[in-house]
C-alpha positions in Angstrom: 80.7 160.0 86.8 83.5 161.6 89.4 87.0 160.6 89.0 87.0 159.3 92.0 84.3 156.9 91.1 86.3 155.9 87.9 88.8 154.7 90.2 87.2 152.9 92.4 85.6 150.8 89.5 88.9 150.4 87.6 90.5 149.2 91.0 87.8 146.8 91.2 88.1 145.5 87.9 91.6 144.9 88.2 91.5 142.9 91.6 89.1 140.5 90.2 91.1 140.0 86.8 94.2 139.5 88.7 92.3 137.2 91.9 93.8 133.6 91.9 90.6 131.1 91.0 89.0 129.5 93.8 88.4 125.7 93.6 86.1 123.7 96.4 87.7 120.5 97.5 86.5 117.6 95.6 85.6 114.4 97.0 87.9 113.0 94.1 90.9 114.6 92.5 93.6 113.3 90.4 97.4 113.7 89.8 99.6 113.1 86.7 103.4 113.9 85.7 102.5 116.4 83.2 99.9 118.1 86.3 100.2 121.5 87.5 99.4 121.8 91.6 97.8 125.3 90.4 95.4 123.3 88.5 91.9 122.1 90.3 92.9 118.3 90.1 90.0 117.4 88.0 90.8 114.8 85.8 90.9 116.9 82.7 93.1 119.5 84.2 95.4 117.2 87.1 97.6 118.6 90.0 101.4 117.5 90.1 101.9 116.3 93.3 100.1 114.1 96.3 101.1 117.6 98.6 99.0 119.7 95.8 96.0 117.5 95.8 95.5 116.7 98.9 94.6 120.6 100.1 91.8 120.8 97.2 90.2 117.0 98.6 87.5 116.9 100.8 88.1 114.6 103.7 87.3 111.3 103.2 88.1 111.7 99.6 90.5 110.2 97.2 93.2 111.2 94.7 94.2 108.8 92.2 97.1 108.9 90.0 96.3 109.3 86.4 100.1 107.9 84.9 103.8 106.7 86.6 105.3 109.7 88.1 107.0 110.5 91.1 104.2 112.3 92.8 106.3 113.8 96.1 106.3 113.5 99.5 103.1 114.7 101.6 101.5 115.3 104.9 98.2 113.5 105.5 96.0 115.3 108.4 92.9 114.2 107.4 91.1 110.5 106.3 91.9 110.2 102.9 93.1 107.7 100.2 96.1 107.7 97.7 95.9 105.3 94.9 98.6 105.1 92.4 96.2 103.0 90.4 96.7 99.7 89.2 99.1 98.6 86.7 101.5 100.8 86.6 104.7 102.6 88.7 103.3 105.7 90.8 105.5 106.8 93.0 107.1 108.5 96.2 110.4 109.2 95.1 112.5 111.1 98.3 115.7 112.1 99.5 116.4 112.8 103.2 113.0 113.0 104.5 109.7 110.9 105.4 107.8 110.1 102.2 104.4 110.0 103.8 103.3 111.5 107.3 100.3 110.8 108.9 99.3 113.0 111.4 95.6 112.7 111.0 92.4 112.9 113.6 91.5 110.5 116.4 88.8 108.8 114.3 90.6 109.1 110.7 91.2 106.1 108.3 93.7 106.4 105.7 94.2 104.2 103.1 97.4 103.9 100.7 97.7 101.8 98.1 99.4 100.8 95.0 102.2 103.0 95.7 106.3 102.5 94.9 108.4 104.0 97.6 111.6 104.9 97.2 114.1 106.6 99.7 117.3 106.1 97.4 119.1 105.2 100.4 119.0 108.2 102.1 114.9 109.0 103.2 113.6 108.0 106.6 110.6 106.5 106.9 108.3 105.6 104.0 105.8 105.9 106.0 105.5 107.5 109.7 101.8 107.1 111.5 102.1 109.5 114.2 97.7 109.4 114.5 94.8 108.2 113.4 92.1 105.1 114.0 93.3 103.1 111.0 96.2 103.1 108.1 95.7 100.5 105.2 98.5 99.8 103.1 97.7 97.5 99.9 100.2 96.7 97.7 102.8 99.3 97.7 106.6 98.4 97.5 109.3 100.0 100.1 113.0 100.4 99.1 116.0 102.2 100.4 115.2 103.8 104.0 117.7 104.4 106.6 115.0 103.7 109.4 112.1 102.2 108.8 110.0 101.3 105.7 106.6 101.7 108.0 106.4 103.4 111.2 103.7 103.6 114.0 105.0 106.2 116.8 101.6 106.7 118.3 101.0 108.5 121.5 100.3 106.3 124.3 97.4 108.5 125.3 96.1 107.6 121.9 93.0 105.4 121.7 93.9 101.6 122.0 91.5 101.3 118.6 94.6 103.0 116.8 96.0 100.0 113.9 97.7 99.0 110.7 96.6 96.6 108.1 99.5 95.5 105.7 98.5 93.3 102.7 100.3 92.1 99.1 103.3 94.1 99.9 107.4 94.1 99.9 110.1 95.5 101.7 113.7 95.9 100.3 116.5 97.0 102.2 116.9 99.1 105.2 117.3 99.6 109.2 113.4 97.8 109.3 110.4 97.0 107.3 107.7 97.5 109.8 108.4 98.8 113.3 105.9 99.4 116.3 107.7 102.4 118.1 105.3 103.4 120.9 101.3 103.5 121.9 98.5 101.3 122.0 98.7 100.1 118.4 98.1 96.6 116.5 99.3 95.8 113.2 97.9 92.7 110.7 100.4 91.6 108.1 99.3 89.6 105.3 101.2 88.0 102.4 104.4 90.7 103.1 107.8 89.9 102.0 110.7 92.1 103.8 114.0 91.1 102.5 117.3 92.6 102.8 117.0 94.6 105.9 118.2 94.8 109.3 115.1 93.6 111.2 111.8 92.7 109.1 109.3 93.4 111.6 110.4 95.4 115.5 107.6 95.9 118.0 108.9 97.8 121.2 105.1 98.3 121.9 101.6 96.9 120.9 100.9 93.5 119.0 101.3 92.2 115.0 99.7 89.3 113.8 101.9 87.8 110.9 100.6 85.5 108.7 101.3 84.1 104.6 104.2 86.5 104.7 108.4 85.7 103.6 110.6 87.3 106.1 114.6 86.9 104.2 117.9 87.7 104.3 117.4 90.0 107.3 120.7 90.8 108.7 119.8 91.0 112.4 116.4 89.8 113.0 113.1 88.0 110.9 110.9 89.5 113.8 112.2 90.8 117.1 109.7 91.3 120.1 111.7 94.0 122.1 107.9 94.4 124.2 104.5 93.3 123.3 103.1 90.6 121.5 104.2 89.0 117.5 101.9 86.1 116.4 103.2 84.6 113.6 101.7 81.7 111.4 101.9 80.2 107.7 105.4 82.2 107.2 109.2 81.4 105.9 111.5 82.6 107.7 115.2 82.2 105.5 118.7 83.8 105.6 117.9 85.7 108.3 120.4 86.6 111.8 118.1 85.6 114.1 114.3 84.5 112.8 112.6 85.2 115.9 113.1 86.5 119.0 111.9 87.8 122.1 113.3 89.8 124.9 112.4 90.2 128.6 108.5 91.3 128.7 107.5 90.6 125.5 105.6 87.2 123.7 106.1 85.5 120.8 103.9 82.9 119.1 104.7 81.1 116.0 102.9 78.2 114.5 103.0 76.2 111.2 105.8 78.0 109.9 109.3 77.3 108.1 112.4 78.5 109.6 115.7 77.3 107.4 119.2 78.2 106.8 119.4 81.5 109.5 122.2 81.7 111.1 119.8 81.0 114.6 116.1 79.7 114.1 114.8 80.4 117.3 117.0 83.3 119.4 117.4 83.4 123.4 115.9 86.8 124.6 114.2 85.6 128.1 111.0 86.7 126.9 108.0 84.3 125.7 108.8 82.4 122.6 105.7 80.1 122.3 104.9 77.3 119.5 102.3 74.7 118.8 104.9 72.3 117.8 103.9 72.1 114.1 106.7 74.4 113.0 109.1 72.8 110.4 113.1 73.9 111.1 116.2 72.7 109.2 119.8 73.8 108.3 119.9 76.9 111.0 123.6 77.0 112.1 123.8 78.8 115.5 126.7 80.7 114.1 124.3 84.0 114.6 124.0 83.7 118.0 122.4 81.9 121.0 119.9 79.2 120.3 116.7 78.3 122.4 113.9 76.0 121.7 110.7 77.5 122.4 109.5 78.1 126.3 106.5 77.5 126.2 103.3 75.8 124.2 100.3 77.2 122.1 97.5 74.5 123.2 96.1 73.0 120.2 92.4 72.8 120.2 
């Protein structure tokens, strides 16, 4: 054999003992505290972080957290799930940043779920949905962002399909629980306490439905209709600024909710503030602000 030949082969040999292993996404992969994001994310052998799984998960997949950890902040592109599984504390643990962005495809559907999120008083957004069809959010806990605990900033060329689902969840602290920024977006929230921040639910654009949910202690507003449409029903509103109000443009309808000790139960904001007249009020001060009785009537059928 030439010498040159002998060191072709021993070339060879080298490059494939020192080639990085290949690993084909999975349609499940898993993530512990002890993981290593160079590992496959099998369940035997676990990446670290949500940002190391998510590159080795098929779309459509899911990565589930295999023990509490912090597992990192990430950037979704792609339908997917994240389950911090039930039980115990998986988190997002972040500092000056988003802890979740979803940036996903037209026709995507993410789903997060059983998630602590924590933004130690100096993150952003827990979560900003930027695009996608559909974000489900099941029982995940938000605390200590400086703008919003959930954020849809859609594109208002985005398809009017584009929503958020909300369920079993609670918002602590911050400049808002769930704010509709911009687009053609819907959001349903269902048995979701925000406490403690300075609005509990904004929408500048699109419409919420609201209903079983516990809206406290919110400096400013319970829910604040700067444009579109909040329907609220079967909700407390207590300690808050202003419970609800809506400003020029936008709707509002409440019915068979509690509104007691705010500072103003129902705010003037010359928009629609609507009610079936079964809503039960006591104990609101008007020391928060102007107070208006509803302008117009849900018809009872």
């Amino acid at each position: 054999m030439s010498q040159t030949i002998k060191s072709m082969l021993s070339v060879s040999v080298v490059a494939c003992c020192c080639a990085a292993p290949a690993f084909a996404q999975a349609t499940r992969t898993w993530v512990s505290g002890v993981g290593d994001d160079a590992n496959p994310c099998s369940r035997t052998a676990p990446c670290k972080t949500f940002a190391g799984a998510i590159s080795k998960t098929a779309a459509g997949g899911e990565i589930d957290a295999l023990d509490p950890a912090g597992y990192g902040a990430v950037t979704i592109t792609k339908a997917i799930t994240l389950d911090g599984g039930g039980g115990q504390v998986a988190s997002v643990l972040v500092s000056g940043q988003n802890g979740i962005v979803i940036n996903a495809g037209a026709g995507d559907q993410v789903v997060v779920r059983n998630l602590s999120f924590n933004g130690i008083g100096s993150g952003l957004n827990g979560i900003r949905f930027l695009q996608g069809a559909q974000l489900t959010v099941d029982n995940v806990s938000m605390t200590g962002f400086t703008q919003n605990g959930i954020e849809m900033a859609i594109s208002p060329t985005a398809p009017a399909t584009t929503g958020l689902v909300i369920r079993n969840s609670t918002f602590n602290r911050g400049a808002t629980g769930v704010k509709l920024t911009s687009g053609p977006v819907s959001a349903s929230l269902d048995n979701v306490a925000i406490r403690g921040a300075a609005t509990g639910v904004d929408v500048v654009s699109g419409s919420v439905d609201i209903r079983n949910s516990v809206l406290a202690r919110n400096s400013g507003y319970g829910v604040l209709a700067e444009g579109g449409t909040i329907d609220v029903s079967d909700s407390l509103f207590t300690g808050n600024g202003t419970a609800v109000q809506s400003q020029t443009g936008a709707t509002i309808r409440i019915a068979n909710s509690e509104l007691y000790n705010n500072l103003a139960g129902f705010g003037c904001g010359a928009g629609t503030l609507a009610s079936n007249g079964n809503n039960r009020k006591g104990n609101n001060s008007g020391s928060g602000g102007s107070v208006c009785a509803p302008n117009a009537t849900i018809t009872v059928q």
